[in-house]
C-alpha positions as CSV (number, residue, x, y, z in Angstrom):
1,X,56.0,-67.8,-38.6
2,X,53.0,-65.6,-38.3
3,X,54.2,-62.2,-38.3
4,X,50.9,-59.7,-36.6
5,X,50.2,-56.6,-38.8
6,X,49.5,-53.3,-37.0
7,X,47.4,-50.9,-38.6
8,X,48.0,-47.3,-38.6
9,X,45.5,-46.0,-36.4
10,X,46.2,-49.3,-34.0
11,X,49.9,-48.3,-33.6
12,X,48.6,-44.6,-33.2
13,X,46.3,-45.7,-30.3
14,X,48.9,-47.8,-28.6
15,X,51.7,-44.9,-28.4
16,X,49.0,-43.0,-27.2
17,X,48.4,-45.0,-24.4
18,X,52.2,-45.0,-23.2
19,X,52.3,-41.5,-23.9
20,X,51.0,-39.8,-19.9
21,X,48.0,-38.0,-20.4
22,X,49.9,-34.6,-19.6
23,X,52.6,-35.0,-22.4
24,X,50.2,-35.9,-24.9
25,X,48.0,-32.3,-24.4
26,X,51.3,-30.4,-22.9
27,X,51.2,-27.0,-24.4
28,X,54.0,-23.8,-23.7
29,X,53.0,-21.0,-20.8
30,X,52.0,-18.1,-22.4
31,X,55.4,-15.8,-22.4
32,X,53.2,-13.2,-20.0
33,X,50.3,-12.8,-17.4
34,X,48.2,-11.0,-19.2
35,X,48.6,-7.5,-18.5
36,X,47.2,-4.8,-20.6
37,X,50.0,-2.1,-19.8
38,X,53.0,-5.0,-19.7
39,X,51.8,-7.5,-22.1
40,X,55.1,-9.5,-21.3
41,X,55.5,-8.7,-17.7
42,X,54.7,-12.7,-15.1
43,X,54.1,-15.9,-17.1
44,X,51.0,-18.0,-17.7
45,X,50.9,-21.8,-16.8
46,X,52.3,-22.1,-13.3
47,X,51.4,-20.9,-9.8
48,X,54.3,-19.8,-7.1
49,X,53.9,-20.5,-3.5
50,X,57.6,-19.9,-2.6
51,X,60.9,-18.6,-3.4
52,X,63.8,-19.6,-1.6
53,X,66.4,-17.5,-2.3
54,X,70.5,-18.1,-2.0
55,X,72.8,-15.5,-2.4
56,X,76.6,-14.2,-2.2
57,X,77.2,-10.5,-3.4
58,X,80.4,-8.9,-3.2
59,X,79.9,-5.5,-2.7
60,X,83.7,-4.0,-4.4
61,X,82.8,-5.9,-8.0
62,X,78.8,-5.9,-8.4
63,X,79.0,-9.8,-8.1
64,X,75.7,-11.6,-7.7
65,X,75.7,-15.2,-7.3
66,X,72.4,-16.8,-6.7
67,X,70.7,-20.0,-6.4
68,X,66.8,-19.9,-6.8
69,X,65.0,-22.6,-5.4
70,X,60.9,-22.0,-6.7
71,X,57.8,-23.7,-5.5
72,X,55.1,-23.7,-7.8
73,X,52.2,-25.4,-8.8
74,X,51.5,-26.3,-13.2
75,X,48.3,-24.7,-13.6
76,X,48.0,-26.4,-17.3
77,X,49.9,-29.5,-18.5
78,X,52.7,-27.8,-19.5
79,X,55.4,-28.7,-22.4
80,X,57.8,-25.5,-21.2
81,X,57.3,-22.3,-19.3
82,X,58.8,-18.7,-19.0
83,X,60.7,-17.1,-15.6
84,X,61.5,-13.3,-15.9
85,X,65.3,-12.7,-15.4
86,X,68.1,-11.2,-16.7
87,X,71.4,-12.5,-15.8
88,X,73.2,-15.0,-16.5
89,X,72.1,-18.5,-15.9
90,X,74.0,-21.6,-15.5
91,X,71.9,-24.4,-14.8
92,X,68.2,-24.8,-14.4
93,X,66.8,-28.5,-12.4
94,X,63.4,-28.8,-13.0
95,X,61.4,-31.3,-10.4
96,X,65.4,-32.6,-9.7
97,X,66.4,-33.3,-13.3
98,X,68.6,-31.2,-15.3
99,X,66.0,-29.0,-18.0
100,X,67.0,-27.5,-20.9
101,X,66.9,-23.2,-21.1
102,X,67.3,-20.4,-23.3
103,X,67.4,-16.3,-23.3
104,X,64.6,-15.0,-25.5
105,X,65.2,-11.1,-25.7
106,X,66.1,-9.1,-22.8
107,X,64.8,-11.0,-19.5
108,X,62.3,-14.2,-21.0
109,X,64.1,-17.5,-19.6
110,X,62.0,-20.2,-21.6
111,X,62.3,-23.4,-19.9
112,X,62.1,-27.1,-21.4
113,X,61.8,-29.8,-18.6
114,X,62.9,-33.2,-19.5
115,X,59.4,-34.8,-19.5
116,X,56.2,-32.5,-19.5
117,X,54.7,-30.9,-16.2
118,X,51.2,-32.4,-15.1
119,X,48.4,-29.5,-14.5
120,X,47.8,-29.7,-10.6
121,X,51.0,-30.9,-9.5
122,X,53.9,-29.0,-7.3
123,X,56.6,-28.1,-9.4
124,X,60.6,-27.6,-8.1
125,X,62.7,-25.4,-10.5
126,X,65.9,-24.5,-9.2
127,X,68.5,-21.7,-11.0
128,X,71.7,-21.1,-10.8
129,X,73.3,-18.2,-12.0
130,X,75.7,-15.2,-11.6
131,X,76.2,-11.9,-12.7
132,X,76.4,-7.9,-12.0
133,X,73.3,-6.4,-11.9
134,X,74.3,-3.1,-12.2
135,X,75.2,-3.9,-16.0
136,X,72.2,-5.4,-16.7
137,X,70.5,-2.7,-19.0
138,X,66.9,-3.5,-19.6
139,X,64.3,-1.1,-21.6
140,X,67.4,1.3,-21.5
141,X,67.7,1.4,-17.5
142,X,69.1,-0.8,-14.7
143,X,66.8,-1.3,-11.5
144,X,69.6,-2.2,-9.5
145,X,71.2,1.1,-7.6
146,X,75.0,0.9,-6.8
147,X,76.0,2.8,-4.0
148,X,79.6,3.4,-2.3
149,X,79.0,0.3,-0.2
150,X,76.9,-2.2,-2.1
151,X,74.0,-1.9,-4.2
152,X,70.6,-1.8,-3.8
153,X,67.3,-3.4,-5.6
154,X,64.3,-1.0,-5.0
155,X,62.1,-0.3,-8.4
156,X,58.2,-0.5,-9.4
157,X,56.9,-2.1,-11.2
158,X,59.6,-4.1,-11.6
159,X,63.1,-4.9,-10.2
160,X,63.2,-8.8,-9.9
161,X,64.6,-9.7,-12.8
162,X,67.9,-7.7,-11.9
163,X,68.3,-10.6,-9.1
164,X,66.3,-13.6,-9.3
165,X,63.8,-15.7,-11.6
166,X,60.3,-15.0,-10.8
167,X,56.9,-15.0,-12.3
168,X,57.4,-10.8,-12.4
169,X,53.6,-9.6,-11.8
170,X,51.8,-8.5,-8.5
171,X,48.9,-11.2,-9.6
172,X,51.3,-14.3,-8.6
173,X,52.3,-13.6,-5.0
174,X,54.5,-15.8,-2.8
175,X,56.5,-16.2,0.4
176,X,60.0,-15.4,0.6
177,X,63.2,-16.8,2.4
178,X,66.0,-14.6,1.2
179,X,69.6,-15.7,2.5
180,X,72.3,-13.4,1.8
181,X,76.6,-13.8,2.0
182,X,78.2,-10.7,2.6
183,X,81.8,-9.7,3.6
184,X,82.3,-9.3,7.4
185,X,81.4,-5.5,8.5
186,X,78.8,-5.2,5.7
187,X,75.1,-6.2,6.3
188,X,72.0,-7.2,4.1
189,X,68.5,-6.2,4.7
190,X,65.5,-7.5,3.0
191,X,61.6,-8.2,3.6
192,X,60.0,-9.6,7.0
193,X,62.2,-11.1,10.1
194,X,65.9,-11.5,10.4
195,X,66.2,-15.1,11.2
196,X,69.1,-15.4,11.8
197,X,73.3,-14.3,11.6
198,X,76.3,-16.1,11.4
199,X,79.8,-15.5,10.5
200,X,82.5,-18.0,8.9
201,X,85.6,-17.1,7.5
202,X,85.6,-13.7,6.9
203,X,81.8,-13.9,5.5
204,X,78.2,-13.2,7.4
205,X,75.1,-14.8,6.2
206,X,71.8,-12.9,7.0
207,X,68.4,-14.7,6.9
208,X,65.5,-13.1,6.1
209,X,61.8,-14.3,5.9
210,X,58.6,-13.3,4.8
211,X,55.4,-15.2,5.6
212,X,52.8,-13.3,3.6
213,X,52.2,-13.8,0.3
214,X,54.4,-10.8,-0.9
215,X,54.4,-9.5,-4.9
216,X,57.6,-9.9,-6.6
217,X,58.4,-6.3,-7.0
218,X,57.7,-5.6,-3.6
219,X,61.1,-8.0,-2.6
220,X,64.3,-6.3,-1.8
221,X,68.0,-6.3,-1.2
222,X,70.1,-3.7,0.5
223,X,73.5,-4.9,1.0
224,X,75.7,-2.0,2.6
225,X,77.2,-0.2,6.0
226,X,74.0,0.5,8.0
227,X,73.5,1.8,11.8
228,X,70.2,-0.3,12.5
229,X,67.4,0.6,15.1
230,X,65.1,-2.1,16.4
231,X,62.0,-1.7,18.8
232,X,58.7,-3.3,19.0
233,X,55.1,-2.5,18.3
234,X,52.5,-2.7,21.3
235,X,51.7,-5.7,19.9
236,X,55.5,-7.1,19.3
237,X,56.2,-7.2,16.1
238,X,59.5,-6.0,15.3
239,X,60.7,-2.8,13.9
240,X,63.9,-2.9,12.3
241,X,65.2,0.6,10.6
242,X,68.2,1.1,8.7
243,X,70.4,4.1,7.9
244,X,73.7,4.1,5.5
245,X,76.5,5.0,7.5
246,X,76.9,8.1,4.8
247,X,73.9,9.9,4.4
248,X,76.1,12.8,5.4
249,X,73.5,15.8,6.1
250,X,70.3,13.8,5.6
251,X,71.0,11.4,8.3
252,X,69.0,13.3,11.0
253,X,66.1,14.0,9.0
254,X,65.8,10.8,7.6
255,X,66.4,9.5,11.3
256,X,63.8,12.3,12.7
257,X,61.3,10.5,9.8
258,X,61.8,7.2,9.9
259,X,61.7,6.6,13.5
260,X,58.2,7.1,13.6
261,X,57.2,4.2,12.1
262,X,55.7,2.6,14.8
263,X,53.8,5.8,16.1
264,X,52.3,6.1,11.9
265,X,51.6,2.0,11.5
266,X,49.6,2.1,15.4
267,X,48.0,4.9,13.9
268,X,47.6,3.8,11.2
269,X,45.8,0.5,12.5
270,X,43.2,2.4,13.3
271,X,42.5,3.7,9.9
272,X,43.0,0.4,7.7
273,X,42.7,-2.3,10.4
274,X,45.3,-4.8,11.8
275,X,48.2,-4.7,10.3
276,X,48.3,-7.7,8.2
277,X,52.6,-8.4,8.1
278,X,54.9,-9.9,10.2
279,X,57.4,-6.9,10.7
280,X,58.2,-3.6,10.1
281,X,60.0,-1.0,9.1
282,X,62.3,1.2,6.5
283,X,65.4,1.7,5.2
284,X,67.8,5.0,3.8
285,X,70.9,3.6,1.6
286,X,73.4,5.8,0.1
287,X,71.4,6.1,-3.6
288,X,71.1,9.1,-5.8
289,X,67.8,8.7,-6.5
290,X,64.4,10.4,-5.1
291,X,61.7,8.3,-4.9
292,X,60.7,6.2,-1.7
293,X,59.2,2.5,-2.4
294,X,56.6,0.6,-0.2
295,X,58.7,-2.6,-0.4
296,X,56.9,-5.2,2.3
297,X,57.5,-4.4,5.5
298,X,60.4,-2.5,5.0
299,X,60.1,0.7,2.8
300,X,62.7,1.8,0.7
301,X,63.3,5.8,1.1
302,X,66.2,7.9,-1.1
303,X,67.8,10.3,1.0
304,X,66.7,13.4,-1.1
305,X,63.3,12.3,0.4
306,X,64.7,14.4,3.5
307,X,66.6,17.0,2.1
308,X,64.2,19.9,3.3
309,X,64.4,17.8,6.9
310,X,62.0,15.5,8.4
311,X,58.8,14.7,6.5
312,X,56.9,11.9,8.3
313,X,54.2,12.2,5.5
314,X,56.4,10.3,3.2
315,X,56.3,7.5,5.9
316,X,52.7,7.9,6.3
317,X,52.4,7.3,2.2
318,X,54.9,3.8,2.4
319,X,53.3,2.9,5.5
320,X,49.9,3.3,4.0
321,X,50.8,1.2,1.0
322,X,51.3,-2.4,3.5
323,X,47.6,-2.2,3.4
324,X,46.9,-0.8,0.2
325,X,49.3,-2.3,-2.5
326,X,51.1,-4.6,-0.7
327,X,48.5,-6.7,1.0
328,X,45.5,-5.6,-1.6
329,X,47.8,-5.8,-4.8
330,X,46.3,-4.1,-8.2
331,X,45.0,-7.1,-10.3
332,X,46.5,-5.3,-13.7
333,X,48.7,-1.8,-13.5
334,X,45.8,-0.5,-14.9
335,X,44.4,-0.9,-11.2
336,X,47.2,1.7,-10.0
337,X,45.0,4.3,-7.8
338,X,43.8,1.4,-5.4
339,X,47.4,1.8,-4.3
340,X,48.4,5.3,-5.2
341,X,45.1,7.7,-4.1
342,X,45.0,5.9,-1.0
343,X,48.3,6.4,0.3
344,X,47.9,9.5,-0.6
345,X,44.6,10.1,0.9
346,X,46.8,8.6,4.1
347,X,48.7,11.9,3.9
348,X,45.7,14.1,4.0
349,X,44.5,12.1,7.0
350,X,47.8,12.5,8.6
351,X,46.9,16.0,8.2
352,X,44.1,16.0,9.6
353,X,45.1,14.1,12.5
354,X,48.1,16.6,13.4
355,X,46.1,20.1,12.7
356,X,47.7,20.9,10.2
357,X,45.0,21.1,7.5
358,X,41.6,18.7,7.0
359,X,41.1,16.3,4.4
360,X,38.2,18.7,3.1
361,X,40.9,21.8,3.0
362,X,43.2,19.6,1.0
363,X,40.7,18.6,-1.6
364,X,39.3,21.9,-1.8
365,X,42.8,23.4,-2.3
366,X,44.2,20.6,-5.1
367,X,40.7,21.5,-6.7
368,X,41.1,25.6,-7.2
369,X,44.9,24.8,-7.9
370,X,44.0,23.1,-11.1
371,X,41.9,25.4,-13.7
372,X,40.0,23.7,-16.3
373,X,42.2,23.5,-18.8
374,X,45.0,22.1,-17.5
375,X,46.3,18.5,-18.5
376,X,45.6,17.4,-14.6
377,X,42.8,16.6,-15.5
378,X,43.0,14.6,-18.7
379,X,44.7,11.4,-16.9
380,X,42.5,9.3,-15.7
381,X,43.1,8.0,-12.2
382,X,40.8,4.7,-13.0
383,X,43.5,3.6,-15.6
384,X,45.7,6.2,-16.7
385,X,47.6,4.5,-19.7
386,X,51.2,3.2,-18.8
387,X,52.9,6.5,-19.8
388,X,51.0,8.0,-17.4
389,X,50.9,5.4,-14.4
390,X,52.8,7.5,-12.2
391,X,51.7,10.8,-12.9
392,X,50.4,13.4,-10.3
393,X,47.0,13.2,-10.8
394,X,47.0,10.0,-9.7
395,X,47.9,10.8,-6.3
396,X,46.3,14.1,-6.4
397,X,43.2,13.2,-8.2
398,X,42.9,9.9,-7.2
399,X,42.9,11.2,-3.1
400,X,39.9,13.9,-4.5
401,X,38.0,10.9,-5.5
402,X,37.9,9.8,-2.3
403,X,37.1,12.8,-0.8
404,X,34.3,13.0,-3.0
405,X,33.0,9.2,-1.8
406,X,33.8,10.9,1.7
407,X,31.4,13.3,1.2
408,X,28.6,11.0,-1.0
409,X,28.3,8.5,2.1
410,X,29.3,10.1,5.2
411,X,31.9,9.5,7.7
412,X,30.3,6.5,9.2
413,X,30.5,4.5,6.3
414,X,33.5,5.8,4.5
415,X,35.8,4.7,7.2
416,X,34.0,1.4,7.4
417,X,35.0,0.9,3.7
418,X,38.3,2.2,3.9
419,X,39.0,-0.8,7.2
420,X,36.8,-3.4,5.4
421,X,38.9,-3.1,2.2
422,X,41.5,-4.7,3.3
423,X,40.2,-7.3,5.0
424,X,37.8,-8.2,2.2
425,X,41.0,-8.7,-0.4
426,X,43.9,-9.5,2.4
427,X,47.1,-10.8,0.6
428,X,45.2,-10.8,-2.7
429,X,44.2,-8.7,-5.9
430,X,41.7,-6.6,-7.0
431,X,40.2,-4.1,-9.5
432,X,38.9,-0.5,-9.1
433,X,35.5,-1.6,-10.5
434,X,35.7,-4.1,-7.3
435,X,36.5,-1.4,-5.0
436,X,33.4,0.5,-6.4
437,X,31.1,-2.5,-5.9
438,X,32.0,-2.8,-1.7
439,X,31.7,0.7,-1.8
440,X,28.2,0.5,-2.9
441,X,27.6,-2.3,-1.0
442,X,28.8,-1.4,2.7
443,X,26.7,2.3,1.8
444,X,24.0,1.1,0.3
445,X,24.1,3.6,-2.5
446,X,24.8,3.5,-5.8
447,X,28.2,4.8,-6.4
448,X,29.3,3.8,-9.7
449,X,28.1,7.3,-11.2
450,X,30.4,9.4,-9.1
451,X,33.2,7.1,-9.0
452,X,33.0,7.4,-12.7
453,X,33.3,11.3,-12.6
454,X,36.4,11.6,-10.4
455,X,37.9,8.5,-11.8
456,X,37.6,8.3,-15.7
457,X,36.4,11.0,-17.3
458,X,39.1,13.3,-18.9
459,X,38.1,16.4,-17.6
460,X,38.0,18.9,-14.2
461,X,34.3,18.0,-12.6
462,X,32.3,20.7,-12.9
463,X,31.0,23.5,-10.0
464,X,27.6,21.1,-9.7
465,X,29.6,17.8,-9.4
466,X,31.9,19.5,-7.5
467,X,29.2,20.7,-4.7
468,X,27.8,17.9,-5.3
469,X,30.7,16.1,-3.8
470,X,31.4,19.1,-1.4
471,X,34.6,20.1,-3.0
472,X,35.5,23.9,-2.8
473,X,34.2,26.7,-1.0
474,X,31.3,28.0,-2.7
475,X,33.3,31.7,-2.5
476,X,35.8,30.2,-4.8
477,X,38.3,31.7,-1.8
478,X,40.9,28.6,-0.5
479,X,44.0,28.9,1.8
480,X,47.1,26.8,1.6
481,X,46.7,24.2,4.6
482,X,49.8,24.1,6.2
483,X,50.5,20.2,5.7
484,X,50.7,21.0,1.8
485,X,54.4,21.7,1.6
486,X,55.4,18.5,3.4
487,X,53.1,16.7,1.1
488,X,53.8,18.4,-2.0
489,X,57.4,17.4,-1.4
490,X,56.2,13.8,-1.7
491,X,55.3,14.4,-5.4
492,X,58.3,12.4,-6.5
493,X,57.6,9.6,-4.5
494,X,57.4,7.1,-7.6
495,X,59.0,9.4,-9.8
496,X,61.8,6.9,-11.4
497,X,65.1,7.8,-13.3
498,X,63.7,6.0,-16.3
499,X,61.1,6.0,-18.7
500,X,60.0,2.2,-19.0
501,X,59.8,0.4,-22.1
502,X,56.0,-0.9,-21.2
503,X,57.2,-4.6,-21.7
């Protein structure tokens, strides 16, 4: 009997071959995108093209009960891979077999399918899981509001991982079907169209869909009482607005303000361009907090948004934000004012267009309001730091910067850039140094200079780079325009209840 010897590197070479070429270089998803303010915010490896979303929530106990059915695509061969979540999971199928998970600190679900995921090829990972978001505590905060007749998730720059798995940054955008279970006489709004309704044994499903790629943050859930409105655009898509039932002496104001949202998107349209979703919309629920959100399609707007009565500026700002945030997403948060100083620039033009103060008398007036010294001018609008991400200046300052290009290149051409944005990055990302380069390019001039001077440097531009830019009156002498109290009272627009950990 002839027994035949197999050398070391022989049997090596042999397992190699019956070892897929995948598994043999399969290597972990980096735990996060790559973001310089949220190191640990999205996932590397994968690509999502969908979520499909499954829900029951029963409004008297905080119960969420999900099943999360994600469409992806491996974008390396991948060994396992990280979902952003928080709650608690029961079961995670990976490409239809049962994968092995784990918590890693507060929200990293680290994932282990049973045989390696090939770079290239779609990917199906469903989760299963329960919980109550409003206990999740997270970087000392819970995204998810509870209100007297459900709960609500509304938060930037992120909420997701208060109620379902996602790849948690604005650079890995997806559609959404979000199907909700509710208890008879409540109702559940989200993003994009209803689908449909149905009701069964004391229960009434809702199904919502939205068919733009849509950031994760930018998802949301209201499940409470809610009088809804519904109309149509000139051009048919549907507007669907929703009030709590218990708004109590907000309710008209916040009805007197949000009922213009078709009148500010059509105008709108004619600012930015066609408007690139397939609804629209807004919503009031019963929360305590302040701030508004331009959740896709269908802003989120506290209550205390309306306290002083009907500010259709703060509409203007969310409404604003479809095009710029929510179609164009920032690449990193760094990227903030390509969302921020033009919804706020939105406002001034709002202004404008109603009499009640020009663009120029704005800029003029947030110039002379701010002396040299004061810390206004220290952030930095082109990438304020993380602490400072939501500060005023970035509104403020970022809408001067604007008027500033407004003035450089001339009407012609600063509208032409402010329409040909959008359409240039529709349902994508970008950077502030590529909004500076189609600046330059649809003017013709070099713009990088000026941009620099309203945008970076930590300090008030000076009286030459001011006239220069054809900011303030040369008499030093300004007047309040009479939109400014209606905008100023937008100021807390992003200002959250927390201070975020900077994952």
């Amino acid at each position: 009997m002839h027994r035949r010897l197999i050398v070391p590197s022989a049997l090596a070479a042999s397992l190699l071959l019956a070892i897929p070429a995948s598994a043999a270089d399969a290597s972990p998803g980096a735990p996060g995108i790559g973001d310089t303010y949220y190191p640990a915010s999205g996932n590397g490896g994968y690509d999502v093209s969908h979520y499909d979303l499954r829900l029951k929530y029963q409004p008297a106990t905080d119960l969420l009960e999900g099943t999360a059915t994600i469409l992806a695509t491996a974008t390396q061969n991948l060994s396992r891979f990280n979902l952003d979540f928080g709650l608690d999971v029961d079961e995670v199928r990976v490409n239809n077999k049962k994968a092995q998970f784990k918590k890693e600190g507060d929200q990293e679900l680290v994932i282990t399918p049973a045989t390696p995921l090939e770079k290239g090829k779609p990917v199906s990972v469903v989760v299963r899981y329960a919980g109550k978001p409003s206990e999740l505590n997270i970087g000392g905060y819970t995204a998810w509001h509870r209100t007297p007749d459900g709960g609500v998730a509304a938060q930037e720059p992120d909420s997701a991982v208060w109620w379902f798995p996602s790849n948690d940054h604005p650079l890995d955008k997806a559609t959404y079907d979000i199907s909700v279970l509710v208890p008879d006489g409540t109702q559940a709004i989200s993003n994009g169209v209803l689908q449909s309704q149905s009701s069964r044994l004391g229960w009434t499903r809702y199904n919502w869909r939205s068919n733009k790629p849509q950031a994760s943050y930018l998802a949301t859930l209201a499940v409470g009482k809610f009088d809804i409105t519904t109309d149509k655009t000139a051009d048919g898509l549907p507007i669907l607005n929703a009030y709590s039932k218990d708004l109590g002496d907000n309710a008209g104001a916040a009805r007197a303000s949000v009922e213009r949202t078709g009148e500010v998107a059509e105008w709108l349209t004619g600012v930015f361009g066609p408007y690139p979703f397939n609804a629209l919309g807004g919503y009031v629920p019963n929360v305590t907090s302040g701030y508004a959100l331009e959740t896709q399609t269908r802003p989120f707007y506290s209550p205390l948004q309306f306290a002083n009565g009907a500010n259709v500026s703060v509409v203007v700002h969310e409404l604003a934000h479809q095009w710029y945030g929510d179609s164009v997403s920032v690449d990193g948060w760094k990227d903030i004012w390509v969302n921020e100083g033009f919804a706020r620039y939105s406002q001034w033009l709002w202004s404008e267009k109603e009499g009640e103060g020009t663009a120029q008398e704005l800029a003029d007036w947030v110039y002379a309001q701010h002396p040299a010294d004061d810390a206004f001018w220290t952030v930095k609008p082109g990438d304020p730091g993380p602490d400072k991400q939501f500060d005023i200046a970035i509104y403020d300052r970022g809408a001067l910067a604007l008027q500033a290009l407004r003035g450089e290149v001339g009407d012609e051409d600063f509208f032409a850039i402010l329409k040909g944005w959008p359409a240039e990055h529709a349902y994508g990302n970008a950077k502030v140094g590529d909004f500076v380069k189609y600046a330059e390019k649809v003017s013709g001039k070099p713009l990088a200079g000026l941009l620099d001077t309203w945008l970076y440097q930590p300090s008030k531009p000076g009286a030459p780079a001011a006239a220069g830019a054809r900011i303030a009156k040369a008499d030093g002498k300004h007047s309040r325009p009479k939109s400014w109290q209606k905008i100023a009272a937008t100021n807390t627009i992003h200002e959250h209840e927390h201070e975020h950990d900077h994952r």
